[in-house]
Every structure is written in structure tokens, then in C-alpha cells.
C-alpha positions as CSV (number, residue, x, y, z in Angstrom):
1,X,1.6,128.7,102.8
2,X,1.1,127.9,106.7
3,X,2.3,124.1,105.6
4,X,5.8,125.2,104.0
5,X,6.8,126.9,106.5
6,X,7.4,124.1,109.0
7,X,8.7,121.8,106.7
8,X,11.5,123.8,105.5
9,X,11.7,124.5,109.1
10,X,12.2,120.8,109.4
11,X,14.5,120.5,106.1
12,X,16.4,123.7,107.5
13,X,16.8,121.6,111.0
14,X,18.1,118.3,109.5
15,X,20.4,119.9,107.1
16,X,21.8,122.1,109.7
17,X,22.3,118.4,112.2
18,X,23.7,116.8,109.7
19,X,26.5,119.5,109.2
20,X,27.0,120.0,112.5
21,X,27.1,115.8,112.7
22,X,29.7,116.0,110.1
23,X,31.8,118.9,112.4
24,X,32.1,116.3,114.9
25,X,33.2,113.7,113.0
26,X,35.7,116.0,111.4
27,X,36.8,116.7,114.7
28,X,37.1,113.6,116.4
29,X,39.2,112.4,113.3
30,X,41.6,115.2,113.4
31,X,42.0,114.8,117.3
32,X,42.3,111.2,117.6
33,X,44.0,110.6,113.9
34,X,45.8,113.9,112.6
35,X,46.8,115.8,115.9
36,X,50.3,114.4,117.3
37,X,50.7,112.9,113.9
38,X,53.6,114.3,111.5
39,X,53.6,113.2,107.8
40,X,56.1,113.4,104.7
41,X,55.8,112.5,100.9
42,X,59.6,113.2,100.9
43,X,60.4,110.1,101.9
44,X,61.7,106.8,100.5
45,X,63.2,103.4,100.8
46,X,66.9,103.6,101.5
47,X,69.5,100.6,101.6
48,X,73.5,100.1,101.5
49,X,74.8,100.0,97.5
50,X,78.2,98.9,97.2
51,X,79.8,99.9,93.6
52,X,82.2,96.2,92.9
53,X,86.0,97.5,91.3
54,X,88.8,96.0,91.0
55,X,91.8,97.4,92.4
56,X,94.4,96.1,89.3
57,X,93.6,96.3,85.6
58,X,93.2,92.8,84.1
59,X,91.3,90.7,81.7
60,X,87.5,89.6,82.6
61,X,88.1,86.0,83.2
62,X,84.4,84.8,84.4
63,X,81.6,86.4,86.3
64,X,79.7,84.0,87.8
65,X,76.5,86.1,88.5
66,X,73.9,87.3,87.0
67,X,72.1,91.1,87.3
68,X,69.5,90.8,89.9
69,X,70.7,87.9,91.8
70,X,70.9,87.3,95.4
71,X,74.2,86.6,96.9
72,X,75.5,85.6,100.1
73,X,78.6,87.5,101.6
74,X,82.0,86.0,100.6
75,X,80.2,85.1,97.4
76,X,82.4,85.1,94.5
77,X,80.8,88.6,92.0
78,X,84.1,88.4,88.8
79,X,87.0,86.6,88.4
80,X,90.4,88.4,86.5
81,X,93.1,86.7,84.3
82,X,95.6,86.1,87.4
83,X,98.5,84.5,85.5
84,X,100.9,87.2,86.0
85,X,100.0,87.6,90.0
86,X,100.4,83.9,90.1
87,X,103.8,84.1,88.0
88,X,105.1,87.3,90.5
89,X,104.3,84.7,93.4
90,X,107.0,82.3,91.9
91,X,109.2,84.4,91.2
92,X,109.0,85.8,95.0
93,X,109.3,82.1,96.6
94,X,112.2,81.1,94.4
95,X,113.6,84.5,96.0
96,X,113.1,83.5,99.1
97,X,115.0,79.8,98.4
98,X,118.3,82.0,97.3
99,X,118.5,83.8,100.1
100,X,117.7,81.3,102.5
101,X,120.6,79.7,101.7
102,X,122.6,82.8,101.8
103,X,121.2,82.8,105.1
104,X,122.5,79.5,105.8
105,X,125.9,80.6,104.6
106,X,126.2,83.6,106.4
107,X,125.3,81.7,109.8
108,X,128.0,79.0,108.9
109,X,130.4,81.8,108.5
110,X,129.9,83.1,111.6
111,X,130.0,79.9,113.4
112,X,133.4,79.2,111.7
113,X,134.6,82.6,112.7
114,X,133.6,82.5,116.4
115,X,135.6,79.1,116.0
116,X,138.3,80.6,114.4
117,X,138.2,83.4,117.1
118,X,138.5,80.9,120.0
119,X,141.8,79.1,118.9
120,X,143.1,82.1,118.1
121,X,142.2,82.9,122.0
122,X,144.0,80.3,122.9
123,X,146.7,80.9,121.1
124,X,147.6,83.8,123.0
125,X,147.1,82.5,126.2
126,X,149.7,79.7,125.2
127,X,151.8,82.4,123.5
128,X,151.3,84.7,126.7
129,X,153.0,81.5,128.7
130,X,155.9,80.8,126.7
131,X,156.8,84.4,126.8
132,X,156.9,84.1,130.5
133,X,158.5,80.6,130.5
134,X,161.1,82.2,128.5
135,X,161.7,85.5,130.1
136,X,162.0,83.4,133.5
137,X,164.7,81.2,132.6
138,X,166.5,84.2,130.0
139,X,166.3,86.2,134.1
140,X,167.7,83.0,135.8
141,X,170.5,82.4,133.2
142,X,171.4,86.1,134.1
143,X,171.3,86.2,137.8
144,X,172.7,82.4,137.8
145,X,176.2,82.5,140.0
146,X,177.2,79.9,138.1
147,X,179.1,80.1,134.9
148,X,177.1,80.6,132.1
149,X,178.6,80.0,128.5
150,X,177.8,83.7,126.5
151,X,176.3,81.5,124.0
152,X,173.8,79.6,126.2
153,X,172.8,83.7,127.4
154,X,171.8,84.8,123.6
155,X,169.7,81.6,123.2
156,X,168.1,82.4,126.0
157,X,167.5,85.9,125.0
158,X,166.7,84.6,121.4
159,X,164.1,82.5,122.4
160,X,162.3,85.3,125.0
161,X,162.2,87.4,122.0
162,X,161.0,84.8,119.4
163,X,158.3,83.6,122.6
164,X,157.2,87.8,122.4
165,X,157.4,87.7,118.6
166,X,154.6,84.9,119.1
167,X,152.3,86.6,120.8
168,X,152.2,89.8,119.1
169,X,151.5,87.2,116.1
170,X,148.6,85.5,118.1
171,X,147.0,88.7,119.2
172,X,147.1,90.1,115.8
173,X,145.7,87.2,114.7
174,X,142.7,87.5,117.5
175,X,142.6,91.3,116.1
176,X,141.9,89.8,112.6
177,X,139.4,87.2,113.7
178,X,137.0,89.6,116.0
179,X,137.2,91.6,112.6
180,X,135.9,88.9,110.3
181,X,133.5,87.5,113.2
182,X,131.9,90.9,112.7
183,X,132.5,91.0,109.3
184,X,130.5,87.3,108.7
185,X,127.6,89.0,111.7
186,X,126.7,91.8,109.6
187,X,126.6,89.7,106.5
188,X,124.3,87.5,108.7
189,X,122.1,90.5,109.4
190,X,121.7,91.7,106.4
191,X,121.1,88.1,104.9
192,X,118.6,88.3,107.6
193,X,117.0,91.1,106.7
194,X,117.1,90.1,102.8
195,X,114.9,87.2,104.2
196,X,112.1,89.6,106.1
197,X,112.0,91.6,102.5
198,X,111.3,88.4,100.7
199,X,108.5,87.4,103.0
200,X,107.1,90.9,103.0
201,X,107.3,90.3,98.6
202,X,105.7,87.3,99.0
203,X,102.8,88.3,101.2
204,X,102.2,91.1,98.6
205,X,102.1,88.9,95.6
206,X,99.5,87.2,97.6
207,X,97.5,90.2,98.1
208,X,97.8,91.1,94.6
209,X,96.3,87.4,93.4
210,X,93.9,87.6,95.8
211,X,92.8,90.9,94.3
212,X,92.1,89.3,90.7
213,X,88.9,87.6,92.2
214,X,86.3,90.1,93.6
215,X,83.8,88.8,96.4
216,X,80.5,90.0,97.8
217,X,81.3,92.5,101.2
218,X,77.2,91.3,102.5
219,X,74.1,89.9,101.8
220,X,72.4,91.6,98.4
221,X,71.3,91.6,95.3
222,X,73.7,92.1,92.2
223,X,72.5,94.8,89.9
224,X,73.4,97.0,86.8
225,X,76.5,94.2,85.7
226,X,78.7,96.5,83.2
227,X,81.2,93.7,82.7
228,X,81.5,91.2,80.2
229,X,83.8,88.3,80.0
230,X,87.2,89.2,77.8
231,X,86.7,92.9,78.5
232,X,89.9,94.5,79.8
233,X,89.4,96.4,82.6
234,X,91.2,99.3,84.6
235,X,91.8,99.3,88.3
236,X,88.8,101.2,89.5
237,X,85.9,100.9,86.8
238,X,82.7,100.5,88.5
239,X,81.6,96.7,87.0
240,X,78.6,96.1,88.9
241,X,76.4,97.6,92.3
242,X,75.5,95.0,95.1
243,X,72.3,96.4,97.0
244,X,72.2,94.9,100.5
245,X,68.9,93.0,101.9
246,X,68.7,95.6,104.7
247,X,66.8,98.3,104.0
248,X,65.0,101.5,105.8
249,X,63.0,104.5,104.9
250,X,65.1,108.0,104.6
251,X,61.9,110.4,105.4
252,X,62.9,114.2,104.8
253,X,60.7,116.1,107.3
254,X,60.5,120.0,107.4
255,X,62.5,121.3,110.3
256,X,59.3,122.5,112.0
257,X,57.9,118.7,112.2
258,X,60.7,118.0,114.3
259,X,59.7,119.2,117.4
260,X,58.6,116.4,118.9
261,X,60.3,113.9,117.3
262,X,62.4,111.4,118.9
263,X,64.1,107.8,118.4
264,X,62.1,105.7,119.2
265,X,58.5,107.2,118.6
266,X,56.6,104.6,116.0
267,X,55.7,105.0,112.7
268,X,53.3,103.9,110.2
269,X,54.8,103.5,106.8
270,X,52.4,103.4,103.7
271,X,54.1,102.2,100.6
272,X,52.6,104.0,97.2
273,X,53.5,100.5,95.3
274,X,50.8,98.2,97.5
275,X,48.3,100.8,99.0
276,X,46.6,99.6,101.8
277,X,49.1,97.7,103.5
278,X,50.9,99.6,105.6
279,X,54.2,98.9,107.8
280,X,55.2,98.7,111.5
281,X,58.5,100.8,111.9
282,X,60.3,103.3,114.4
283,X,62.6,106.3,114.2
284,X,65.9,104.8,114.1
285,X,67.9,108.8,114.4
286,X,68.2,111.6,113.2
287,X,70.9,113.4,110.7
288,X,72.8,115.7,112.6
289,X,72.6,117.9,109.7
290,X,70.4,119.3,106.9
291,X,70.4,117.9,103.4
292,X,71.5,121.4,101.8
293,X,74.7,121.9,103.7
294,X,76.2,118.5,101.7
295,X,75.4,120.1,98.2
296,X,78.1,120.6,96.1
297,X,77.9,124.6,96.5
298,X,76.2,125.0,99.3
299,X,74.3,128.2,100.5
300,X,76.1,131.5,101.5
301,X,73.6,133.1,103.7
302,X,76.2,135.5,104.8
303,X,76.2,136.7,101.1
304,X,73.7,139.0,98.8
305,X,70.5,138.8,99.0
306,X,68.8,136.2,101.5
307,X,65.5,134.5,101.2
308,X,64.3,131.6,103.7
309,X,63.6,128.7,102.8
310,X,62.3,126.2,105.2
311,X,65.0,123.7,105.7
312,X,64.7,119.6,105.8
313,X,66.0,117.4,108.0
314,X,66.5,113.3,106.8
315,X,65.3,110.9,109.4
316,X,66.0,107.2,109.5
317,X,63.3,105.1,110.3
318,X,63.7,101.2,110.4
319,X,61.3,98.6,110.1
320,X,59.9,96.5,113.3
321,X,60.3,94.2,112.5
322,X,62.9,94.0,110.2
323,X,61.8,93.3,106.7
324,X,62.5,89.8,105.1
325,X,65.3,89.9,102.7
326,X,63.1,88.6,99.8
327,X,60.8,91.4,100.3
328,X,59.6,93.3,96.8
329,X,60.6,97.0,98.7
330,X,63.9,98.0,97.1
331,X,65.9,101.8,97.6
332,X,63.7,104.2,95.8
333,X,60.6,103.5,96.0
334,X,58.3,106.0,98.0
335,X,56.7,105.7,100.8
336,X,54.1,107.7,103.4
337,X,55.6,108.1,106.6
338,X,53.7,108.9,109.8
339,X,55.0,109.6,112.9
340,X,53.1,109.7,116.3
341,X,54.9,112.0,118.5
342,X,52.2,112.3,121.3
């Protein structure tokens, strides 16, 4: 009996060092590994997905890629039937041809009126000088001392009055002219602007045949292609998504881990689909808002009963460095984010 007792003394001892051992490394790992350290399993790989429509209704004419193909921006995604565009563009530069040479007219006619309207200037001026030529020598014959034949008086008279006849004529005929000069300018105007209207018919054919071909708007991958070649399609359909090589993770943190968080801070990002490789990566910001308050009803507080609920905030956190744009990680797949805010 006198030998058990200091060997469970001993066992007693060891067992109690051991748990105490196993305290302190408990410790140490939460002060150096957990503390300052805020994590999330609400979190996930994010990226920009662009839905590719067309803005006319047409036929499919060719779609020269495939789902899950990379493209380049500028890349050509579907190609519509554009033989009416292209016919509307003919018909909108054979327009243009008519009423250029309206145009043309209408400046010819007011080049041949401003013509017009000069003689007929000039005609006054010489009407304006046999009128005076005339009335002189009508006053000379009547204050002449000489004899003067009665019949050499009227024909003097008669020709002062035919010389006034004339330029009432002439200015009449000025009158006229200014009136068909602006007559002939507003025909030139409006040929004029005839002309900016087919220009502005033309450059909208244009954008309407450009629209029957739809291109990549960045770098991606093509995915979920709903169209097939001969289907007719309406202005709008959704015919395939385009998921951009740029990518981040979208971590939904309580609103109590945000504290201390700040752009900037790094992160460790472990990704459920290849444990034990974790990335490099930073806060990137913050939403300004909380994910309930976008819902389609969203809460009335101010209404019935209340109940809190602890609200999440989505943080964007990009990868440093950027990842490659062949990597495997697409939007979707989750991810272990965590922070160190000390």
C-alpha cells in the first residue's frame, strides 16, 4: 500500500503537467493564431457576368463560340441575319444622292437670283438717271426764253413720265427679285437641312447593322449559350453569359466582426475546392450597406413585432496578387476568409 501511493502521486503529477502543457499551447495558439483574427464561411468567389442580347429581333446567322470558351474583348460572341439593316443603309444613301442634288439646285437658284437681283439693281440706278435726264431738260424746255414749239414741250413731258414709268418698273422688279432671292434661300435651307436628316438616317442604319453582330464587352469565359443557329430571336432574350477573368471573394461578415476592419488589412483565403493551399489577398472595401436592405421586401422594423437579427455586411477582398486568368477558381465557389485586423 505504501508503494501506490507515490506512484499515483506520480501518475496524478504527469497527468496534471500534461494538461496544464496542453493549456499553454491552447493558449499560445489562440493569442498568436485566433486573437485579432476574424473569419467567415459566408463567403465566396465573385466576378463580373455579363448576360449577351441583342438589341433587334433577327435570325441566328452564326455563333462562332463555344460554352466555356475564353474570349478576348471585341471578340465576336453571335452573328444576326443583317440583310434588311444592310438594305435600310441603301435606301438611306440613295436618299442622300436625291437631295444632294436638290441641294445643288437650290444653291444654283440662289446664285441665279442674287444675279437676277443685281441687274435688276442696276436697272434702277439707270432708270433713276433717265428720270433725272429727263425731268432736267422737260424744266429747261419750260424755263427756256426762247420759243418753244408746244409740241416739242409734251414730248418732253412724255418722255419725263415714260423715264418715271421706268423706274417704278425697275424697282418693282428689284421688289420681286429680293422676294424670289429669299424665296430660292429658304428652299436652300431647308434642302440643307433635308441633307443633315439624311446623314443623321444614315448614321442610324449604321448603328442598327452594327447591332446584328454582338461582341465580347471584356476578357471572359462564354457560358450557358441558349442560342442556336436559325433560331429567331427577340430584341432582349438573354442568349449567352460572359464571366470575366477577374475575380474576387465577396465575404459576408457579421456586423460585430467589423470593428476593426479596414481596406487594406490582409487576408488569408482558404478555398474548400483545393484545401491546403491557401491565398494571399487584401480587403479591397467595404459595402456601404447591408445585404437585407436590397431584398425585394425589405424589413419594416418600424412595424409589428421586432426581433433582432444580427445583420451582415459584404466585404470585397481581392487577390495580391491578382489571380491568373486561367486559374480553376470561378464565382461561386466558397472560400475561408481570414482577416488580420491587429
Amino acid at each position: 500500500m505504501n508503494s501506490e501511493g507515490p506512484l499515483r502521486k506520480r501518475v496524478f503529477s504527469i497527468y496534471f503537467l500534461i494538461l496544464m502543457l496542453g493549456l499553454v499551447v491552447l493558449l499560445a495558439w489562440w493569442w498568436f493564431d485566433w486573437r485579432g483574427v476574424e473569419r467567415t464561411d459566408d463567403a465566396f468567389i465573385d466576378g463580373h457576368i455579363a448576360q449577351v442580347s441583342p438589341q433587334l429581333a433577327g435570325r441566328v446567322l452564326s455563333i462562332p463560340v463555344q460554352d466555356n470558351q475564353r474570349v478576348k474583348r471585341g471578340d465576336v460572341l453571335l452573328v444576326l441575319d443583317s440583310r434588311d439593316e444592310q438594305i435600310a443603309l441603301q435606301k438611306a444613301f440613295a436618299t442622300r444622292q436625291v437631295d444632294e442634288a436638290s441641294l445643288a439646285q437650290a444653291k444654283a437658284s440662289v446664285s441665279a437670283g442674287q444675279a437676277t437681283l443685281e441687274q435688276n439693281l442696276a436697272n434702277v440706278q439707270l432708270a433713276e438717271a433717265n428720270l433725272l435726264r429727263d425731268r432736267k431738260e422737260h424744266q429747261r424746255y419750260r424755263n427756256s426764253g426762247q420759243a418753244v414749239t408746244a409740241s416739242d414741250l409734251d414730248s418732253k413731258a412724255a418722255s419725263e413720265k415714260v423715264s418715271a414709268a421706268s423706274l417704278l418698273a425697275a424697282q418693282k422688279n428689284v421688289d420681286y427679285s429680293r422676294a424670289e432671292l429669299l424665296k430660292s434661300q429658304a428652299s436652300l435651307a431647308g434642302a440643307q437641312a433635308t441633307l443633315q436628316q439624311d446623314e443623321t438616317a444614315i448614321e442610324q442604319a449604321k448603328l442598327q447593322l452594327s447591332y446584328t453582330r454582338l461582341y465580347a464587352p471584356f476578357d471572359g469565359y462564354v457560358t450557358r449559350r441558349d442560342a442556336e443557329v436559325g433560331d429567331y430571336i427577340a430584341a432582349g432574350s438573354t442568349l449567352m453569359r460572359l464571366v470575366s477573368t477577374e475575380r474576387w471573394v465577396t465575404a459576408n461578415f457579421k456586423e460585430i466582426q467589423l470593428r476593426h476592419m479596414r481596406p487594406g488589412q490582409k487576408v488569408t483565403v482558404d478555398i474548400d475546392a483545393f484545401p491546403g493551399n491557401p491565398l494571399s489577398a487584401r480587403i479591397d472595401s467595404m459595402q456601404r450597406a447591408t445585404g437585407s436592405v436590397f431584398n425585394l421586401l425589405p424589413a419594416e422594423n418600424a412595424t409589428g413585432n421586432y426581433v433582432k437579427v444580427v445583420q451582415r455586411i459584404p466585404v470585397k477582398i481581392v487577390f495580391d496578387p491578382p489571380l491568373d486568368a486561367d486559374s480553376p477558381l470561378s464565382p461561386g465557389m466558397s472560400v475561408m476568409p481570414e482577416v488580420d485586423v491587429r
